[in-house]
C-alpha positions in Angstrom: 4.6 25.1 -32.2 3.4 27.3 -34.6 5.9 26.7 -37.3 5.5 22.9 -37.6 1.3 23.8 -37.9 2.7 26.8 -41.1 4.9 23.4 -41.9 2.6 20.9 -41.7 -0.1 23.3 -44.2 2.9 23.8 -46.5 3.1 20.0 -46.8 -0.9 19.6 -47.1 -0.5 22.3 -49.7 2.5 20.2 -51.7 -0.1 17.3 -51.4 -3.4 18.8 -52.5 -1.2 20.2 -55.3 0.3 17.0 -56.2 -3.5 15.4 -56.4 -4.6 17.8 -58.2 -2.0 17.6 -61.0 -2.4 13.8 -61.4 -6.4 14.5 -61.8 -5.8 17.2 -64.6 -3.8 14.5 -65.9 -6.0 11.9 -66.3 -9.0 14.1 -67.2 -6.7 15.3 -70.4 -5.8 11.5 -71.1 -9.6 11.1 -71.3 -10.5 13.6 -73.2 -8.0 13.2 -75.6 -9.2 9.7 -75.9 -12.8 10.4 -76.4 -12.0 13.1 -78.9 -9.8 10.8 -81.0 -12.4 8.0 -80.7 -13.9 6.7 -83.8 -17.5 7.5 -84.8 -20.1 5.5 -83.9 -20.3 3.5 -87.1 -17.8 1.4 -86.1 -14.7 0.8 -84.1 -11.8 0.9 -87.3 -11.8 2.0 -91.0 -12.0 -1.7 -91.8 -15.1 -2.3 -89.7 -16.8 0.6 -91.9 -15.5 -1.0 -95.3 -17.1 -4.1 -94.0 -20.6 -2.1 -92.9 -21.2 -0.8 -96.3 -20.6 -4.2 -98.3 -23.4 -5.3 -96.2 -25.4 -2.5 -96.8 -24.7 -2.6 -100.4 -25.1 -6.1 -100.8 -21.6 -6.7 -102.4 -21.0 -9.7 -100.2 -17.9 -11.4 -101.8 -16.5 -8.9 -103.1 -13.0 -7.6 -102.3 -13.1 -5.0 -99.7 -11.9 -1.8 -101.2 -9.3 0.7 -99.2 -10.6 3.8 -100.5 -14.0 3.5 -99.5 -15.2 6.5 -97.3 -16.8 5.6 -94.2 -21.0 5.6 -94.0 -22.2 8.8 -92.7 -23.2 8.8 -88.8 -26.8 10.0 -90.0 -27.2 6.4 -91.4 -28.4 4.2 -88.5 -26.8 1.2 -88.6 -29.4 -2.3 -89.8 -29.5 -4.1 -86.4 -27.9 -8.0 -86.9 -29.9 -11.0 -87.3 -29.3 -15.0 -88.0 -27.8 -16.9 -90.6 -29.7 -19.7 -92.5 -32.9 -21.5 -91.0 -34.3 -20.1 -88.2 -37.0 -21.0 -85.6 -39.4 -18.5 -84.1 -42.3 -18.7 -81.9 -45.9 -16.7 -81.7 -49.3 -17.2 -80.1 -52.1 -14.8 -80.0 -53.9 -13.8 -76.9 -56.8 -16.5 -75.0 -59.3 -13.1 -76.2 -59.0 -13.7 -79.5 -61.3 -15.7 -81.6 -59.7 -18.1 -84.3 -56.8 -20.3 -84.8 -53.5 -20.5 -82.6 -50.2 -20.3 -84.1 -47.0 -21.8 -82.7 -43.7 -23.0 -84.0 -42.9 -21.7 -87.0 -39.3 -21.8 -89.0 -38.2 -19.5 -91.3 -35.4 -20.7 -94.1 -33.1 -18.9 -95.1 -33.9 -16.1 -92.0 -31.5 -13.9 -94.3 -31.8 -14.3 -97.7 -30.2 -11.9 -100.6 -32.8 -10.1 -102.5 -34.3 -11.8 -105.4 -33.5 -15.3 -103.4 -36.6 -17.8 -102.4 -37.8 -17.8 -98.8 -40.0 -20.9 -97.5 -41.9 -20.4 -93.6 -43.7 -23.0 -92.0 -45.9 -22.2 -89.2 -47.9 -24.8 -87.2 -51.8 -23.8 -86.7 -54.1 -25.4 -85.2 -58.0 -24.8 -84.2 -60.9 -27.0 -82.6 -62.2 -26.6 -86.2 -60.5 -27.1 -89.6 -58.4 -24.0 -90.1 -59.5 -22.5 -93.9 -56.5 -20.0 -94.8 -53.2 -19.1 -93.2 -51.8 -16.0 -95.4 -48.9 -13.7 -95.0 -47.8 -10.3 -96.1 -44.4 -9.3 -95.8 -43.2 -5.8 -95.1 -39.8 -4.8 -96.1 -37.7 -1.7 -96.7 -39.7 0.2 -99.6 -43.2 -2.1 -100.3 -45.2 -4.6 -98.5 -46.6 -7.5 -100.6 -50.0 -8.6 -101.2 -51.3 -11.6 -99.5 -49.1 -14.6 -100.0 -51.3 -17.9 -99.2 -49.6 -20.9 -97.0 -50.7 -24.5 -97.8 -51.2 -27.0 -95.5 -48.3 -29.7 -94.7 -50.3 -33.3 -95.4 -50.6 -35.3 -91.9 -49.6 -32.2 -89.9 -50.6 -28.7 -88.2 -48.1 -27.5 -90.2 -48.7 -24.9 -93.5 -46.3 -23.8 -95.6 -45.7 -21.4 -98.2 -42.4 -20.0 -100.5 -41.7 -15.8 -102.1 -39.2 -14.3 -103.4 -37.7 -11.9 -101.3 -37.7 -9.2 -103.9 -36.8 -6.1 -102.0 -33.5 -5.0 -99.3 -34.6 -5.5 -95.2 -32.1 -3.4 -93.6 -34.1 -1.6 -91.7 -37.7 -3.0 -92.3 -38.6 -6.5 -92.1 -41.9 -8.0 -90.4 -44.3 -10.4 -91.1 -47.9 -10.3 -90.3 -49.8 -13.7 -90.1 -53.3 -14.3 -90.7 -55.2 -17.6 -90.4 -58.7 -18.4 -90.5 -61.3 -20.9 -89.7 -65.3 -21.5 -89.4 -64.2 -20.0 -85.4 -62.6 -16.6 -86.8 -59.7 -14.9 -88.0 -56.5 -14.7 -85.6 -53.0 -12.4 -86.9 -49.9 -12.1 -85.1 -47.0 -9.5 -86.4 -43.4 -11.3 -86.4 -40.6 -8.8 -86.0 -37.9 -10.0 -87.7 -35.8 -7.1 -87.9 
């Protein structure tokens, strides 16, 4: 009896061995896997050539294959649309002044030194005054830029240049007034 029990541990023993083999296994597998991973700028070398044309602003031009990757101090610019965009904002019941709804923002993304038009519906039991905007970007944020009311509408609008990069800063802050107060929302764009 008691050599099948010194049996029976050898064969545990073969086991437990066995399992634990397989496990160092996989954990070098995984580790060799993170440790050859790419850095967190992005998945392949091209994906980095592609990440600095866009932080550069080269768009169009041809990617180069001796371009060094971005260094992984440099947060990456979070993504945002293409072309003509809608947004919404309102302001709290507590404030005095106009409400703002709807407004659309064309081109959401445009290069720098390109025109940018927003048009924000605003409305007020009274006759809004002045709808204004400043826009923050990367290095500067501009002085007031006035909006002008759309004829037959609640609409105003206004066009800028964008004259400065948004990679990592870019907000507008809308004011509008009337005989009721002044109401002003922050739009996060970026």
């Amino acid at each position: 009896m008691e050599g099948k029990k010194q049996e029976h541990t050898h064969i545990d023993l073969y086991i437990l061995l066995a399992v634990l083999v397989i496990l160092g296994g996989l954990l070098y597998v995984f580790v060799s896997r993170k440790n050859s991973s790419p850095s967190p700028i992005g998945t392949t070398q091209q994906q980095s050539q592609d990440d600095s044309e866009t932080i550069s602003g080269s768009a169009g031009s041809e990617p180069q294959t001796n371009k060094a990757p971005l260094p992984t101090s440099t947060p990456q610019p979070k993504p945002i649309p293409k072309g003509k965009t809608d947004f919404f904002v309102s302001v709290g019941n507590n404030i005095k002044g106009p409400r703002m709804g709807k407004g659309t923002i064309d081109p959401y993304d445009p290069g720098v030194n390109a025109m940018q038009t927003m048009t924000i519906e605003v409305s007020d039991t009274v006759p809004v005054e002045k709808v204004v905007v400043l826009l923050k970007t990367d290095n500067k944020t501009s002085s007031e830029m006035a909006l002008e009311p759309v004829p037959g509408t609640k609409n105003w609008k206004g066009t800028w240049t964008i004259d400065d990069s948004y990679l990592y800063t870019y907000e507008l802050t809308i004011k509008a007034t009337s005989a009721s107060g002044t109401s002003s929302v922050d739009v996060l764009l970026r």
